[in-house]
N, C-alpha and C positions, 0 to 999 in steps of 0.2 A: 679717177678724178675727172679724167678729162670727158669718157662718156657721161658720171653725171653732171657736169655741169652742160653739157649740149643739151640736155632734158630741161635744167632749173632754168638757165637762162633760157629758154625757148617756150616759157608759161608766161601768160597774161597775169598785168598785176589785180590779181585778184584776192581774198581769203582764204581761199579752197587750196590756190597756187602756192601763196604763203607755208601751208599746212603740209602741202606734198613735198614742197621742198626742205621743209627742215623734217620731214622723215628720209628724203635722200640724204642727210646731211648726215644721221643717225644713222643708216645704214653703212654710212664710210669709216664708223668708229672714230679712232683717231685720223684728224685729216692731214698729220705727219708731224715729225719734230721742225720739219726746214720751212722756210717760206715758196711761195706759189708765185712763178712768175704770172702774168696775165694782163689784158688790153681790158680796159675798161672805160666804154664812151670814147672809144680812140684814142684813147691815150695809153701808154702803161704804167702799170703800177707793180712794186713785191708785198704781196700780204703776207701778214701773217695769221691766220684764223683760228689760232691754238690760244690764244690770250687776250682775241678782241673781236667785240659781237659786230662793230661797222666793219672793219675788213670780213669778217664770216662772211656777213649780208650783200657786202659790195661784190663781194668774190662769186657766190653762189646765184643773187638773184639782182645784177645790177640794175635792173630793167623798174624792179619793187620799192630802188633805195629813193625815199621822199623824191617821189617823180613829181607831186606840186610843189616842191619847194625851186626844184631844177626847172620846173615850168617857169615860174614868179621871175628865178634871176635871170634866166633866158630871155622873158620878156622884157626886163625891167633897166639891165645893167647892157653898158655899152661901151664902145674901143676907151669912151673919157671918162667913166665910171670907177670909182673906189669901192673897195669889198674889203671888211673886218671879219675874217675867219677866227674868232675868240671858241680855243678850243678846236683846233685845224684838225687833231687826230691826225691820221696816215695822208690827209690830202683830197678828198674827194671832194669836197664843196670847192677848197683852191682852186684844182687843179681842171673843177668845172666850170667855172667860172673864166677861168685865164683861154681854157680852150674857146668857150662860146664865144667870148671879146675876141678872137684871135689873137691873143697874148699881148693886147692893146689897153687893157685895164690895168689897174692898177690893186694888186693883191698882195694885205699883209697876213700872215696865217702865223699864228699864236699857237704855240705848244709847248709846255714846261716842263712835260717830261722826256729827260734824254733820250729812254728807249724809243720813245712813239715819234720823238723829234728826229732823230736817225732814219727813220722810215719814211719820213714827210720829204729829207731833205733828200733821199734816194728817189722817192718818187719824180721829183721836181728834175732833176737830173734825168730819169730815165726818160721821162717826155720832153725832155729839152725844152724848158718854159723858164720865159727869160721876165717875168714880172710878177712872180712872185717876192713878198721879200718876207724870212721865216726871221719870227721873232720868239726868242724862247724865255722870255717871261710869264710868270701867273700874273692876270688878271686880278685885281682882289679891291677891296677900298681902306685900300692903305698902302704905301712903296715901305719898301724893306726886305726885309727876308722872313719867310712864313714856311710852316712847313706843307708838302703835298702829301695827300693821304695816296699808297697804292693800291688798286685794287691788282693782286694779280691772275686773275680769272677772266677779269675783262678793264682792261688797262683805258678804257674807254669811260670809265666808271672812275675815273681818279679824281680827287676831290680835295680844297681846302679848307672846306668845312664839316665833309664825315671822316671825324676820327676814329679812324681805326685802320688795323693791322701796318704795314711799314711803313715809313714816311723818309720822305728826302726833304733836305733844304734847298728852297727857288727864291732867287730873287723877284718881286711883286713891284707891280707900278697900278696906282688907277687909270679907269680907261679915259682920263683926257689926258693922264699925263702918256697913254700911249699914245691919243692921236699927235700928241705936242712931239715925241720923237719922234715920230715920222714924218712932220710936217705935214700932215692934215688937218686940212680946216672943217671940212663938214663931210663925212662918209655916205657915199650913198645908201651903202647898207650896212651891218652889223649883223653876222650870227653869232649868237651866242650859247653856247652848249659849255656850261659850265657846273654841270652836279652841283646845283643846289645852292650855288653863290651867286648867282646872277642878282637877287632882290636887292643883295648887302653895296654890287657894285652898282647899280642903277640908281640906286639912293645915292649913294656919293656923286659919281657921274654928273643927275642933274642940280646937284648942291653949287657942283664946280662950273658947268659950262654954262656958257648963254646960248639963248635959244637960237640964235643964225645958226649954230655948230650942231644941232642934233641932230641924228645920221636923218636920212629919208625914211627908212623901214630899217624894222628888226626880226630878225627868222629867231623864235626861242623855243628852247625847248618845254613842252607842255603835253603831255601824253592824253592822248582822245576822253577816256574816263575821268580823269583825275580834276576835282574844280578848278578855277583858277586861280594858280598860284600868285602869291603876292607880287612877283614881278612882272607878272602881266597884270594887272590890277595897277602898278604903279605908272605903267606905260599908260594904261587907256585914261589916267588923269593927267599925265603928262600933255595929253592929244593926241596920243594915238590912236586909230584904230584898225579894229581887227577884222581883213580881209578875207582871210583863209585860216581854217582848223583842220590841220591832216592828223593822220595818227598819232604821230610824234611832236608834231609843232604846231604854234603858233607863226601865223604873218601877219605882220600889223605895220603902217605904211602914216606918216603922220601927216594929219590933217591940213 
């Protein structure tokens, strides 16, 4: 493991680099039952890459993980800055964010599911980062309890709008009723990676909020090929527009 990641992580983010590396990744077979300790962006983090394709990615090719996206908030966010991690997964956007700020920002990271929320809170802990604050509700447009669909192949893929195979019960709030328990009044950013329910909460979202409170920018997911989805369509009538198209996302920064 350890000579091939001195190969993956030491390729340019490139296509080709992409390609080599998930054939080194294939060539490791199973990449083990246990997790992977490892420093990533200076900080550390325990993956797990046997059940989730961001840790695989972060683990193997840090360097390839939305390096524009990690541009944007580098550029963008500062020591007085707020960051909505909706969908925080294992930690990397948090935990890149609270590094760049020097742990002077202010970061809520959103995970509802216990396994992957275990993971987030270990992360946070093992880089001794003191602003984050982990919130383990679903996101949804509606508070109550709703159930989470699992994915268990890639836990990163968990959903409460694709029904199918196991589900747990999470408690849900909308997203002002979460800026409202945190005490936030206008975020500066908002990522949102939420499988396929982002439209459902953006719609509610700005039904509820007035316009001083709508974050600055929003990172969504939106894959390079695919048109765009209704929730990006709902933003750019909101006023927003769109900055930056990487592989994986959208950046859109309101007018």
């Amino acid at each position: 493991m350890a000579r091939v990641l001195a190969v993956t992580r030491r390729l340019p983010d490139r296509t080709w680099s992409r390609a080599v590396s998930s054939v080194c990744r294939r060539l490791l077979g199973d990449v083990g039952d246990g997790p992977i300790d490892t420093e990533v962006y200076s900080f550390r983090m325990r993956l797990h890459p046997e059940d989730n394709l961001c840790e695989k990615r972060v683990l193997f090719a840090p360097q390839s993980f939305d390096p524009a996206e990690r541009k944007f908030l580098a550029e963008t966010l500062d020591c007085g800055s707020t960051f909505i991690d909706v969908g925080a997964n294992a930690g990397v956007y948090s935990l890149f964010v609270a590094q760049t700020c020097s742990d002077r920002a202010r970061v809520v990271a959103v995970e509802p599911d216990p396994r992957v929320r275990s993971r987030l809170e270990f992360n946070i802990r093992a880089s001794d980062i003191c602003c984050i604050e982990v919130d383990g509700t679903a996101v949804s447009d509606r508070c109550g309890t709703i159930e989470l669909f699992l994915n268990p192949v890639n836990r990163g893929c968990n959903s409460i709008v694709r029904q199918s195979g196991e589900s747990i019960v999470v408690q849900a709030v909308t997203l002002r009723r979460l800026l409202d328990a945190h005490e936030i009044e206008r975020p500066d950013c908002i990522k949102l990676d939420i499988e396929d329910a982002e439209e459902i909460v953006l719609r509610r979202f700005f039904d509820e909020i007035e316009r001083k409170r709508c974050p600055g920018a929003f990172i969504l997911e939106q894959h390079r090929k695919q048109p765009l989805s209704p929730a990006v369509n709902l933003l750019l009538d909101q006023g927003y527009r769109l900055v930056r198209q990487t592989r994986m996302n959208l950046i859109l920064t309101l007018r």
